[in-house]
C-alpha positions as CSV (number, residue, x, y, z in Angstrom):
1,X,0.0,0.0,0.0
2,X,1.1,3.5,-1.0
3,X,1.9,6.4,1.5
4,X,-0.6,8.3,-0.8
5,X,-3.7,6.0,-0.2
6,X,-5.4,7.0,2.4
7,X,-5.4,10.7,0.9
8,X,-6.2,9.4,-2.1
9,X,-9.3,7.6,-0.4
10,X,-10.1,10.8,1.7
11,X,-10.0,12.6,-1.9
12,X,-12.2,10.3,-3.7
13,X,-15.1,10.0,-0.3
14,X,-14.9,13.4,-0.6
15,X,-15.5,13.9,-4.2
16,X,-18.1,11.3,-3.9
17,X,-19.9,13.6,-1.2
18,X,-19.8,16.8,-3.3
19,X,-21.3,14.8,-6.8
20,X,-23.9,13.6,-4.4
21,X,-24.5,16.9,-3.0
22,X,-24.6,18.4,-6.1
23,X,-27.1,16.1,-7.5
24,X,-29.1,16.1,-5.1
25,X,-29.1,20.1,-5.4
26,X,-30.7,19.7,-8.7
27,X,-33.3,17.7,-7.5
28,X,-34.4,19.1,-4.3
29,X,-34.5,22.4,-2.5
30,X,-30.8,22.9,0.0
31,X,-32.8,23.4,2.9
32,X,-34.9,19.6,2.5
33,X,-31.2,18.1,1.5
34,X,-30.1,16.2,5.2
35,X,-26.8,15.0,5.5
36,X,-28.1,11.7,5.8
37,X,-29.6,12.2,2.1
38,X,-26.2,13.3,1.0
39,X,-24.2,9.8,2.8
40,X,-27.0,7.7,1.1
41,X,-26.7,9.5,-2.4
42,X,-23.1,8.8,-1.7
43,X,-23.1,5.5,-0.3
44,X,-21.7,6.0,2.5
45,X,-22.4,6.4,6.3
46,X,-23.1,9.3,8.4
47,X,-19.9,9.1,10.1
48,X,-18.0,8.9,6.9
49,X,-19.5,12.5,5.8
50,X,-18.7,14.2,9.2
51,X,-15.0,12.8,9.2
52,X,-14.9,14.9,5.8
53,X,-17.4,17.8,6.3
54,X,-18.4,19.0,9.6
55,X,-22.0,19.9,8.8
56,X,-24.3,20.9,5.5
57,X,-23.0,24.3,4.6
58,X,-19.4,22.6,5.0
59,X,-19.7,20.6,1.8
60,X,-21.6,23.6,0.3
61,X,-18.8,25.9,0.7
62,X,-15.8,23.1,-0.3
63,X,-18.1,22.5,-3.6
64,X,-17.9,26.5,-4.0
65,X,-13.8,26.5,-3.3
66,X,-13.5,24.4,-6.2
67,X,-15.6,26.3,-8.5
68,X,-13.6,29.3,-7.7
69,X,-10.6,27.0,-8.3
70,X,-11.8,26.1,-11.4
71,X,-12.8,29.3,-13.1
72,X,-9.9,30.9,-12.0
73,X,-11.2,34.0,-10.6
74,X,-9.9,36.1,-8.9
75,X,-6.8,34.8,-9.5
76,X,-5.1,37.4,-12.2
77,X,-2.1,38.2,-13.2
78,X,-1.5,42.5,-12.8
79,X,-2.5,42.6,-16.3
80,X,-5.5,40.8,-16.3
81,X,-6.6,43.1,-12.7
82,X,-5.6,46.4,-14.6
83,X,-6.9,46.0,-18.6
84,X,-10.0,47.7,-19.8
85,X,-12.4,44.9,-20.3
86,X,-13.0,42.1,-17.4
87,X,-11.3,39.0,-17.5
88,X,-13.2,36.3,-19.7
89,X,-13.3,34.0,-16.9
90,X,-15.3,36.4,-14.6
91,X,-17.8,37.1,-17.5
92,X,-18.0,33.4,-17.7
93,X,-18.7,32.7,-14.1
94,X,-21.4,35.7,-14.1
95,X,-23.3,34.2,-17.3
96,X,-22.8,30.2,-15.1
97,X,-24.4,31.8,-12.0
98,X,-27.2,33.8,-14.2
99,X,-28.8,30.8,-15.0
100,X,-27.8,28.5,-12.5
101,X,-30.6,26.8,-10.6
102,X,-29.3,28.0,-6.6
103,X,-30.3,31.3,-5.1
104,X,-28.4,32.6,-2.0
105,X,-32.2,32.8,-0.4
106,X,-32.5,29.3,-0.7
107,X,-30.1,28.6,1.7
108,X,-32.1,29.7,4.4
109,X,-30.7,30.0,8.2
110,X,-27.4,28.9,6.8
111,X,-27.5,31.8,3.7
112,X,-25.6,34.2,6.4
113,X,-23.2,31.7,7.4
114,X,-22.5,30.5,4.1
115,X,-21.9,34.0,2.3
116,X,-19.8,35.5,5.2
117,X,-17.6,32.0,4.4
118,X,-17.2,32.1,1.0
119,X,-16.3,36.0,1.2
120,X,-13.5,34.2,3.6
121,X,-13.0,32.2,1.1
122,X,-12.8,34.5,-1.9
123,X,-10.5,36.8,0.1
124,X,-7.8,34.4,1.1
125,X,-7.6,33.5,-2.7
126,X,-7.7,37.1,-3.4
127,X,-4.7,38.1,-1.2
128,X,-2.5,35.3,-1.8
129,X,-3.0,36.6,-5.9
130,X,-2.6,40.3,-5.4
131,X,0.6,39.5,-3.2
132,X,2.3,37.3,-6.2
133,X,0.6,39.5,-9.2
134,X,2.1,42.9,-7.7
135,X,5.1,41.5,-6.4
136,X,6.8,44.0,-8.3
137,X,5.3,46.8,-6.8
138,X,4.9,49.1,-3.9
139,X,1.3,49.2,-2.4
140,X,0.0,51.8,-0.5
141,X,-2.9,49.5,1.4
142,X,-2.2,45.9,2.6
143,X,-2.7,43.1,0.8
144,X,-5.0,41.5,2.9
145,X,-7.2,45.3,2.8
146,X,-7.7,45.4,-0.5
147,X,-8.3,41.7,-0.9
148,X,-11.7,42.5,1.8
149,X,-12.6,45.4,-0.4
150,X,-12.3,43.5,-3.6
151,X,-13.8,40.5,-2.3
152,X,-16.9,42.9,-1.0
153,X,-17.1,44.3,-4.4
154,X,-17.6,40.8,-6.0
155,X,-19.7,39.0,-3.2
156,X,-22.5,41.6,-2.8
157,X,-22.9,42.8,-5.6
158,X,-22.9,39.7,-7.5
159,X,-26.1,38.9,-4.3
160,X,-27.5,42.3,-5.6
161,X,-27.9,41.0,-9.7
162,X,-28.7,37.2,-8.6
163,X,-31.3,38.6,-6.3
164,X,-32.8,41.5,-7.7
165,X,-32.5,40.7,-11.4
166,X,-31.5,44.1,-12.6
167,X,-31.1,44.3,-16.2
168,X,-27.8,44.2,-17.2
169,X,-26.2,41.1,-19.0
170,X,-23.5,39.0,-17.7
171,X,-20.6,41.1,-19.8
172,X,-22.3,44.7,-18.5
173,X,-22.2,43.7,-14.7
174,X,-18.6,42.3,-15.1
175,X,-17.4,45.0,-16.5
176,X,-18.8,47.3,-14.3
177,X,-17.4,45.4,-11.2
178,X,-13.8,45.3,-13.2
179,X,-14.3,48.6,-13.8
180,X,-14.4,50.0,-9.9
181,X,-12.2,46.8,-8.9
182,X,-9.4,48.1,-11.4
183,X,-9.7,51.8,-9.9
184,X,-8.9,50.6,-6.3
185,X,-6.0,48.6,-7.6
186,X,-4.9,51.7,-9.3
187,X,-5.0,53.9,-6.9
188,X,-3.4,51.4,-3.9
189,X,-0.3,51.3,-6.6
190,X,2.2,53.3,-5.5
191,X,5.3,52.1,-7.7
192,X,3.9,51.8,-11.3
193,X,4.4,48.5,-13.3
């Protein structure tokens, strides 16, 4: 047996969860989803799913790391964050979530919990990219500030179009959002590119 295997296990259980999560999301509302529907979708036991994921809005928000993992966003390089138009990826993830069955209110009790977590989340990734894209230059904020603005930026108004449906398309909102996300960048530079 490899040293790898029982990561490799905890991987695939875990990947197992979130495809049964997910599944299950198109099928049912989150708040009827139990975790005891999500260990039998998965075929697995209770106790497997909490030595993975300590509760519901756990595997929710690890399903939502890898999507931002996936697309990419937020994760620039300082000539992505400063061009004109918004990075493809961003208008791609805006056009996903447009039509994309989930609603932040249909999260219920755990909506809170969940969206101050995946602006956690979203920050962390944000930082660690701003740090390694302006490496180069002299900031006059700290990383980590203008990761929470930017982050802000993204997560509520992103709620604000999913919820209230205003009418601009995915390519209008993202490059409105690029557009005051590329002004703070600008003006925390103080040594130019």
């Amino acid at each position: 047996m490899s040293v790898n295997s029982p990561n490799r296990q905890a991987q695939r259980t875990q990947a197992a969860l979130k495809a049964a999560f997910v599944a299950l999301l198109q099928e049912s509302n989150y708040e009827t989803i139990t975790v005891e529907d999500i260990a039998d979708r998965a075929n697995i036991g209770r106790s497997t799913f909490y030595r993975h994921f300590d509760s519901k809005p756990d595997i929710l928000l690890s399903w939502h790391e890898d999507i931002f993992a996936g697309l990419g966003l937020g994760q620039y390089t300082a000539a992505q964050w400063l061009q004109p138009e918004p990075p493809e990826e961003f208008v791609a993830f805006l056009e996903r979530m447009k039509y994309s069955r989930m609603r932040l209110h249909e999260f219920g009790k755990d909506a809170g919990y969940v969206l101050r977590k995946i602006g956690a989340i979203f920050t962390k990734q944000i930082e660690t990219n701003l740090v390694e894209a302006f490496k180069d230059c002299q900031m006059n904020l700290p990383p980590l500030v203008l990761a929470q603005s930017i982050a802000g930026v993204y997560v509520w108004l992103f709620q604000w179009w999913i919820m209230e449906n205003p009418p601009y398309t995915s390519y209008e909102m993202a490059a409105y959002v690029h557009r005051m996300l590329r002004g703070m960048i600008s003006a925390a530079i103080i040594k130019p590119l």
